[in-house]
C-alpha positions in Angstrom: 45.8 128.9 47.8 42.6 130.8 49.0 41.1 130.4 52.4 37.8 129.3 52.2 36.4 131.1 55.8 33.6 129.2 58.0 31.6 130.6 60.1 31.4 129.5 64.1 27.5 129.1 63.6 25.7 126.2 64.0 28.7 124.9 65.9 27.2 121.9 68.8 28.3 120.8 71.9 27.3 117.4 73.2 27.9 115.7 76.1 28.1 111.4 76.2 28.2 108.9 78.8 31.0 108.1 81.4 32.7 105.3 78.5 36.4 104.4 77.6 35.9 105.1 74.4 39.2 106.0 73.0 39.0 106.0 68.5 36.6 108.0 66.4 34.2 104.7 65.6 33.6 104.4 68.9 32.9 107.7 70.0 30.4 108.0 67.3 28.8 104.9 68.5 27.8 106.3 71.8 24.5 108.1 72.1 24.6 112.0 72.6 22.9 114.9 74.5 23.0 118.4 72.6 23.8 121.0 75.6 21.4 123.6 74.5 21.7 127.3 73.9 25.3 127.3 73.2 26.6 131.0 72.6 29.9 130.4 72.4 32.5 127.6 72.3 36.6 128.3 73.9 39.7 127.8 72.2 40.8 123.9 72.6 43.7 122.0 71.5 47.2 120.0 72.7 49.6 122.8 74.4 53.0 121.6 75.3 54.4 122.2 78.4 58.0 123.9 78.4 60.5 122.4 80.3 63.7 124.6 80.7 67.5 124.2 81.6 70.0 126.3 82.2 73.6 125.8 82.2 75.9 127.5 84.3 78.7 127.4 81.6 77.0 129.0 78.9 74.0 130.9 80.5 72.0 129.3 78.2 68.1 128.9 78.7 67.7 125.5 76.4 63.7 124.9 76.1 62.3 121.4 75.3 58.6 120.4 75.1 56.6 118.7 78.0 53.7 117.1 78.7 51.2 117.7 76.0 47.5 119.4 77.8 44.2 119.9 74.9 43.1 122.5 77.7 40.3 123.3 79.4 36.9 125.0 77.5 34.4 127.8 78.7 31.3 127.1 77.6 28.6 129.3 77.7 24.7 129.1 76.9 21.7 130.6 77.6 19.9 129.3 80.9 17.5 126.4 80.1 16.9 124.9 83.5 15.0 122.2 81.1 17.1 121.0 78.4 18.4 117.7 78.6 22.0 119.0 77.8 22.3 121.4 80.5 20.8 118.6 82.9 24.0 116.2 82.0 26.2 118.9 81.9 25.0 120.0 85.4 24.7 116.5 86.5 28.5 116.4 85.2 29.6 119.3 87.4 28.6 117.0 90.7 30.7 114.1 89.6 34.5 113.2 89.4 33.7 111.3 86.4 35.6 112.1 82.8 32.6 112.4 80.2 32.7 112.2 76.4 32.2 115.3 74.5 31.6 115.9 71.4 32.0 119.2 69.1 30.4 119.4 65.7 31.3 122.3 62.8 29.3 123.4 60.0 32.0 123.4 57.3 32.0 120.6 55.0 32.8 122.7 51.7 30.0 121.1 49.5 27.6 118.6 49.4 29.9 115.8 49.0 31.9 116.5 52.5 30.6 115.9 55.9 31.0 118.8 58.8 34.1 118.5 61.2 33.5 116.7 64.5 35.7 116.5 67.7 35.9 113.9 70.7 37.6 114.0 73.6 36.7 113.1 77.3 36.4 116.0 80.0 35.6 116.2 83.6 32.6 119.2 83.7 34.2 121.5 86.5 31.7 123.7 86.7 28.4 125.2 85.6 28.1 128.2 87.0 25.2 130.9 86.1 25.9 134.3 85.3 22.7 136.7 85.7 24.2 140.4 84.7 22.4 143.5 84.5 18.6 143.8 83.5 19.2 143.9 79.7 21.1 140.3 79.4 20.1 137.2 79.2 20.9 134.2 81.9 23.5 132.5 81.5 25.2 129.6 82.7 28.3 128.6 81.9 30.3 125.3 81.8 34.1 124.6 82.4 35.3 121.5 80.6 38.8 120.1 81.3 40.4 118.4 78.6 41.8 114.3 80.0 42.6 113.1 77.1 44.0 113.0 73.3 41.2 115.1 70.9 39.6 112.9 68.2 38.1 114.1 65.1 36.4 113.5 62.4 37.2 116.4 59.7 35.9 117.7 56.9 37.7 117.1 53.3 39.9 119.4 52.2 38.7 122.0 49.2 40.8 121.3 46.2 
């Protein structure tokens, strides 16, 4: 079987309302905010936890699998002290409050597919701004923690 490769651009991040929205019907119901000037996108995705035991008679490390965590995501884009996005995802950062997310690919393989799409609900933890040297651009970047199972939405497979 080949691999058809996809490139990471025209990925999107969007943030949603505070919501209990919990299947991918509703989370494409709700109404989204593209966070602007996206560069690039972390790795997320359910971890488990290890949970170990040893026993004394056979010196044995036995390993099972834990709690399952989707992780937390760096998020960084250019500095748009104006776009709506950045405003709700700095507004985010000041709250305790789990937000709905949204993460869209451009990788349906042909006309007939639709582009992958993930949903999950995150607290913002931070959106911090990164200045550098005098040759990069401004930056600020957000920290998403992961609260709940990840939703999506992919594209078909290519036969």
């Amino acid at each position: 079987m080949t691999v058809n490769a996809q490139a990471s651009a025209n990925a999107k991040v969007y943030i949603g309302p505070v919501t209990a929205a919990a299947t991918v019907s509703a989370y494409a119901a709700l109404t989204w905010v593209e966070i602007g000037g996206v560069e690039s996108i972390g790795e997320f995705g359910d971890a488990a936890g290890q949970i170990t035991f040893t026993g004394l008679s056979d010196g044995r490390v036995q390993k099972l699998k834990g709690a399952f965590d989707a992780g937390d995501i760096a998020v960084a884009a250019a500095w748009a002290p104006r776009d709506a996005g950045q405003i709700a995802a700095r507004t985010a950062a000041g709250t305790k409050f789990d937000y709905a997310i949204k993460i869209t690919l451009e990788d349906s393989p042909d006309a007939n597919d639709t582009d992958s799409v993930f949903y999950f609900h995150a607290k913002v933890m931070s959106a911090k701004k990164a200045i550098g040297g005098a040759n990069n651009i401004l930056m600020e970047n957000y920290n998403l923690a992961i609260n709940t199972a990840i939703f999506a939405s992919l594209s078909a497979p290519v036969s």
